[in-house]
C-alpha positions, 0 to 999 in steps of 0.5 A: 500500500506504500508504493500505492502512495508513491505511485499517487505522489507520482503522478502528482510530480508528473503533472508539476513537471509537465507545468514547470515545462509550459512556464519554461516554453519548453514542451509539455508532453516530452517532460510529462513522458519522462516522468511518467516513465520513472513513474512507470518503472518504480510502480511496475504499471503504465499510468496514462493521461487519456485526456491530455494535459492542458493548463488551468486558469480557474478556479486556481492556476495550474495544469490538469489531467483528464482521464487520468489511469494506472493499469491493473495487475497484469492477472486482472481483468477488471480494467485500471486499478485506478482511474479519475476524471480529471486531476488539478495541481494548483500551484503559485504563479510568482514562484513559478515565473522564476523556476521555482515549484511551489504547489497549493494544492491537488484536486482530483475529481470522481476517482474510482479505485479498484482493490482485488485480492485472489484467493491464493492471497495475491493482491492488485495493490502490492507494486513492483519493488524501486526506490527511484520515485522522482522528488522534489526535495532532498534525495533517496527513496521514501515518499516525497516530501510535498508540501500541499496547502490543500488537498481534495478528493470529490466523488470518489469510489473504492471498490474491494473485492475479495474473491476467495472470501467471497466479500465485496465492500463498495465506498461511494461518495468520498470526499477527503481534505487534508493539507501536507506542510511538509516534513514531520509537521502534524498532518489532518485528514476528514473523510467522508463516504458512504459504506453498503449506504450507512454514512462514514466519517473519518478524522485523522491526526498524525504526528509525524506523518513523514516519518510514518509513511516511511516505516517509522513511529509515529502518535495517531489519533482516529475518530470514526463514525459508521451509522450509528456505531463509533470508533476512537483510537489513540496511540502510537503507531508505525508500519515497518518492519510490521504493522503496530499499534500501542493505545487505547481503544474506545468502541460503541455499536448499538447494532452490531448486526448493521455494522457487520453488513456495512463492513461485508461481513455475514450478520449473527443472529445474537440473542439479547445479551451476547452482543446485540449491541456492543460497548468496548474500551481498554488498552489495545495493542497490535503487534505482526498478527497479535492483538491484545485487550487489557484493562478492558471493559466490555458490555454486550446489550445490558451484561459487563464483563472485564479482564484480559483478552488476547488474540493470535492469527499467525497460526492455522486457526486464530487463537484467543486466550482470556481470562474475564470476570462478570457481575450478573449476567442475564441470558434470559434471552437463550429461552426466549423466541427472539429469532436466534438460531439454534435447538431447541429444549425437550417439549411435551411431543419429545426432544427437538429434531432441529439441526445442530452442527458444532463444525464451527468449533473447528474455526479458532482455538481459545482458553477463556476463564470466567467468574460470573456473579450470577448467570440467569437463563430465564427458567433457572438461575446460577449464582457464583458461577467459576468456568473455564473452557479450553477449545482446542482442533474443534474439542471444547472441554469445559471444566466447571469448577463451581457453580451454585445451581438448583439450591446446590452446587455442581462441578464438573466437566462437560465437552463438545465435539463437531464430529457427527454434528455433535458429540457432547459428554459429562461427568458431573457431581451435583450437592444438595439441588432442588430435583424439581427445578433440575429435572424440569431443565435437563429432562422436562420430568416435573413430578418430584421435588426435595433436594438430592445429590447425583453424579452422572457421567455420559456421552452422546452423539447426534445431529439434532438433540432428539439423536443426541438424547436416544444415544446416550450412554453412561453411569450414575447414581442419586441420593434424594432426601425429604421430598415428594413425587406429585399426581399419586399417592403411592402409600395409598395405593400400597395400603388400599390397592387405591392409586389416588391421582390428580393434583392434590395426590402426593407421596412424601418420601424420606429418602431415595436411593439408586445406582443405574447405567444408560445404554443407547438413550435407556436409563436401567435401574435395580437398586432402588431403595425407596422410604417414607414415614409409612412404607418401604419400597424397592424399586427396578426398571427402565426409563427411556430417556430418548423416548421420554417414556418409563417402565418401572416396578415398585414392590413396597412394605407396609411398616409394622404398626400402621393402621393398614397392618395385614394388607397384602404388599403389592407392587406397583408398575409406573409405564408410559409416558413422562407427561402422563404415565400409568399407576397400577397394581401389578396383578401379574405380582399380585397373582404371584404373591398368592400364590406363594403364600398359598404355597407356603400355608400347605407347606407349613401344613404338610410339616405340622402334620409331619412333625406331629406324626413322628413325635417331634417335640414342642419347638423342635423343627421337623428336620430334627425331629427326622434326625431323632427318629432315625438315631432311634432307631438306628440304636434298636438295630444294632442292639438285636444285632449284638443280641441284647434287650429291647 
C-alpha cells in the first residue's frame, strides 16, 4: 500500500513537471513522458493521461489531467486499478515565473479505485519493488516530501473485492481534505463516504506523518463514525518492519448486526445479551498478527464483563486466550423466541429434531476463564458461577469448577465435539439441588421435588438433540432426601390397592436411593431403595430417556404398626409416558404373591402334620425331629444285632 502512495505522489510530480515545462516554453508532453516513465518503472504499471494535459486558469492556476489511469495487475481483468476524471495541481504563479515549484494544492475529481485480492492471497495493490520515485526535495527513496496547502478528493469510489472470501465492500461518495506542510509537521485528514449506504466519517491526526509513511513511529489519533456505531483510537503507531499499534481503544455499536453488513461481513443472529449491541474500551495493542485487550471493559446489550483478552492469527486457526470476570449476567434471552438460531429444549411431543452442527468449533482455538456473579437463563438461575473452557482442533472441554445451581452446587466437566454434528459428554457431581427445578431443565420430568445429590457421567452423539438424547450412554447414581413425587399417592395405593391421582395426590418420601447405567438413550435401574414415614419400597426398571417414556416396578412394605397392618404388599408398575404415565397394581405380582403364600400355608401344613406324626417335640423343627427318629432307631438295630434287650 506504500508504493500505492508513491505511485499517487507520482503522478502528482508528473503533472508539476509537465507545468514547470509550459512556464519554461519548453514542451509539455516530452517532460510529462519522462516522468511518467520513472513513474512507470518504480510502480511496475503504465499510468496514462487519456485526456491530455492542458493548463488551468480557474478556479486556481495550474495544469490538469483528464482521464487520468494506472493499469491493473497484469492477472486482472477488471480494467485500471485506478482511474479519475480529471486531476488539478494548483500551484503559485510568482514562484513559478522564476523556476521555482511551489504547489497549493491537488484536486482530483470522481476517482474510482479498484482493490482485488485472489484467493491464493495475491493482491492488485502490492507494486513492483524501486526506490527511484522522482522528488522534489532532498534525495533517496521514501515518499516525497510535498508540501500541499490543500488537498481534495470529490466523488470518489473504492471498490474491494475479495474473491476467495467471497466479500465485496463498495465506498461511494468520498470526499477527503487534508493539507501536507511538509516534513514531520502534524498532518489532518476528514473523510467522508458512504459504506453498503450507512454514512462514514473519518478524522485523522498524525504526528509525524513523514516519518510514518516511511516505516517509522509515529502518535495517531482516529475518530470514526459508521451509522450509528463509533470508533476512537489513540496511540502510537508505525508500519515497518510490521504493522503496530500501542493505545487505547474506545468502541460503541448499538447494532452490531448493521455494522457487520456495512463492513461485508455475514450478520449473527445474537440473542439479547451476547452482543446485540456492543460497548468496548481498554488498552489495545497490535503487534505482526497479535492483538491484545487489557484493562478492558466490555458490555454486550445490558451484561459487563472485564479482564484480559488476547488474540493470535499467525497460526492455522486464530487463537484467543482470556481470562474475564462478570457481575450478573442475564441470558434470559437463550429461552426466549427472539429469532436466534439454534435447538431447541425437550417439549411435551419429545426432544427437538432441529439441526445442530458444532463444525464451527473447528474455526479458532481459545482458553477463556470466567467468574460470573450470577448467570440467569430465564427458567433457572446460577449464582457464583467459576468456568473455564479450553477449545482446542474443534474439542471444547469445559471444566466447571463451581457453580451454585438448583439450591446446590455442581462441578464438573462437560465437552463438545463437531464430529457427527455433535458429540457432547459429562461427568458431573451435583450437592444438595432442588430435583424439581433440575429435572424440569435437563429432562422436562416435573413430578418430584426435595433436594438430592447425583453424579452422572455420559456421552452422546447426534445431529439434532432428539439423536443426541436416544444415544446416550453412561453411569450414575442419586441420593434424594425429604421430598415428594406429585399426581399419586403411592402409600395409598400400597395400603388400599387405591392409586389416588390428580393434583392434590402426593407421596412424601424420606429418602431415595439408586445406582443405574444408560445404554443407547435407556436409563436401567435395580437398586432402588425407596422410604417414607409409612412404607418401604424397592424399586427396578427402565426409563427411556430418548423416548421420554418409563417402565418401572415398585414392590413396597407396609411398616409394622400402621393402621393398614395385614394388607397384602403389592407392587406397583409406573409405564408410559413422562407427561402422563400409568399407576397400577401389578396383578401379574399380585397373582404371584398368592400364590406363594398359598404355597407356603400347605407347606407349613404338610410339616405340622409331619412333625406331629413322628413325635417331634414342642419347638423342635421337623428336620430334627427326622434326625431323632432315625438315631432311634438306628440304636434298636444294632442292639438285636449284638443280641441284647429291647
Amino acid at each position: 500500500m506504500r508504493r500505492f502512495l508513491f505511485a499517487v505522489a507520482g503522478i502528482v510530480l508528473v503533472l508539476a513537471l509537465a507545468l514547470v515545462a509550459v512556464a519554461a516554453l519548453l514542451p509539455s508532453d516530452r517532460i510529462a513522458a519522462l516522468a511518467l516513465a520513472r513513474v512507470e518503472q518504480a510502480t511496475g504499471r503504465k499510468i496514462a493521461f487519456n485526456g491530455g494535459l492542458h493548463l488551468s486558469f480557474y478556479p486556481t492556476f495550474g495544469i490538469a489531467a483528464d482521464q487520468v489511469e494506472m493499469a491493473n495487475a497484469p492477472w486482472s481483468d477488471q480494467g485500471p486499478m485506478l482511474s479519475a476524471e480529471k486531476v488539478r495541481v494548483g500551484v503559485h504563479l510568482m514562484p513559478l515565473l522564476s523556476g521555482n515549484i511551489r504547489i497549493t494544492g491537488i484536486t482530483i475529481e470522481n476517482p474510482t479505485i479498484l482493490l482485488e485480492r485472489l484467493a491464493d492471497g495475491r493482491d492488485n495493490w502490492t507494486l513492483a519493488p524501486s526506490d527511484s520515485l522522482p522528488a522534489t526535495t532532498g534525495g533517496g527513496g521514501g515518499v516525497p516530501d510535498l508540501v500541499l496547502d490543500n488537498v481534495q478528493i470529490r466523488g470518489g469510489t473504492i471498490d474491494y473485492n475479495d474473491y476467495g472470501a467471497g466479500r465485496n465492500i463498495r465506498l461511494a461518495d468520498l470526499s477527503i481534505d487534508t493539507a501536507l506542510p511538509g516534513g514531520d509537521q502534524p498532518v489532518d485528514l476528514r473523510a467522508a463516504a458512504r459504506l453498503s449506504g450507512q454514512a462514514l466519517s473519518a478524522d485523522l491526526h498524525l504526528a509525524k506523518p513523514n516519518t510514518f509513511l516511511n516505516g517509522g513511529a509515529s502518535d495517531i489519533a482516529l475518530a470514526a463514525k459508521l451509522g450509528k456505531a463509533s470508533l476512537d483510537l489513540k496511540g502510537a503507531a508505525q508500519t515497518d518492519p510490521d504493522v503496530t499499534f500501542t493505545g487505547t481503544i474506545g468502541l460503541n455499536m448499538p447494532d452490531t448486526a448493521a455494522t457487520m453488513t456495512a463492513l461485508g461481513l455475514s450478520a449473527p443472529s445474537l440473542p439479547k445479551g451476547l452482543g446485540r449491541g456492543v460497548k468496548l474500551s481498554g488498552n489495545l495493542g497490535w503487534a505482526g498478527n497479535k492483538a491484545t485487550l487489557t484493562k478492558s471493559a466490555l458490555a454486550l446489550d445490558m451484561n459487563a464483563i472485564s479482564g484480559d483478552m488476547s488474540l493470535a492469527l499467525d497460526k492455522d486457526r486464530p487463537n484467543l486466550t482470556a481470562t474475564l470476570a462478570a457481575g450478573d449476567l442475564d441470558l434470559t434471552s437463550l429461552r426466549e423466541d427472539n429469532g436466534a438460531s439454534g435447538p431447541t429444549g425437550p417439549t411435551t411431543e419429545g426432544w427437538s429434531k432441529d439441526p445442530i452442527d458444532l463444525g464451527g468449533l473447528s474455526a479458532i482455538d481459545a482458553s477463556v476463564r470466567l467468574r460470573a456473579k450470577s448467570i440467569d437463563l430465564g427458567s433457572s438461575k446460577f449464582g457464583a458461577t467459576a468456568l473455564a473452557a479450553n477449545l482446542k482442533d474443534g474439542k471444547l472441554n469445559t471444566d466447571i469448577n463451581e457453580l451454585a445451581a438448583y439450591g446446590g452446587s455442581v462441578t464438573g466437566t462437560v465437552t463438545a465435539t463437531g464430529k457427527n454434528g455433535a458429540t457432547v459428554g459429562g461427568n458431573l457431581v451435583a450437592s444438595g439441588v432442588a430435583l424439581q427445578s433440575l429435572f424440569a431443565d435437563t429432562i422436562g420430568f416435573k413430578r418430584i421435588t426435595g433436594a438430592g445429590d447425583m453424579q452422572i457421567a455420559f456421552t452422546g452423539t447426534g445431529h439434532s438433540l432428539d439423536q443426541i438424547m436416544h444415544s446416550l450412554n453412561g453411569t450414575g447414581s442419586f441420593d434424594f432426601t425429604k421430598g415428594e413425587i406429585l399426581g399419586v399417592d403411592l402409600i395409598s395405593l400400597f395400603k388400599n390397592f387405591d392409586p389416588a391421582k390428580g393434583a392434590a395426590a402426593k407421596t412424601i418420601f424420606d429418602s431415595i436411593t439408586a445406582s443405574f447405567d444408560i445404554k443407547k438413550g435407556v436409563l436401567n435401574n435395580v437398586d432402588m431403595n425407596f422410604r417414607a414415614p409409612l412404607a418401604t419400597a424397592a424399586g427396578s426398571g427402565t426409563v427411556g430417556i430418548g423416548d421420554r417414556v418409563l417402565d418401572y416396578l415398585i414392590t413396597p412394605q407396609i411398616l409394622p404398626g400402621d393402621t393398614g397392618k395385614g394388607a397384602i404388599s403389592v407392587p406397583v408398575r409406573i409405564s408410559g409416558s413422562w407427561a402422563s404415565p400409568s399407576i397400577r397394581p401389578d396383578l401379574s405380582g399380585i397373582a404371584k404373591a398368592k400364590a406363594d403364600a398359598a404355597a407356603k400355608k400347605l407347606e407349613d401344613k404338610a410339616k405340622a402334620k409331619l412333625s406331629e406324626k413322628l413325635g417331634a417335640g414342642t419347638g423342635q423343627s421337623t428336620q430334627d425331629t427326622l434326625k431323632q427318629k432315625a438315631a432311634k432307631e438306628l440304636g434298636k438295630g444294632l442292639k438285636g444285632l449284638l443280641g441284647g434287650g429291647n
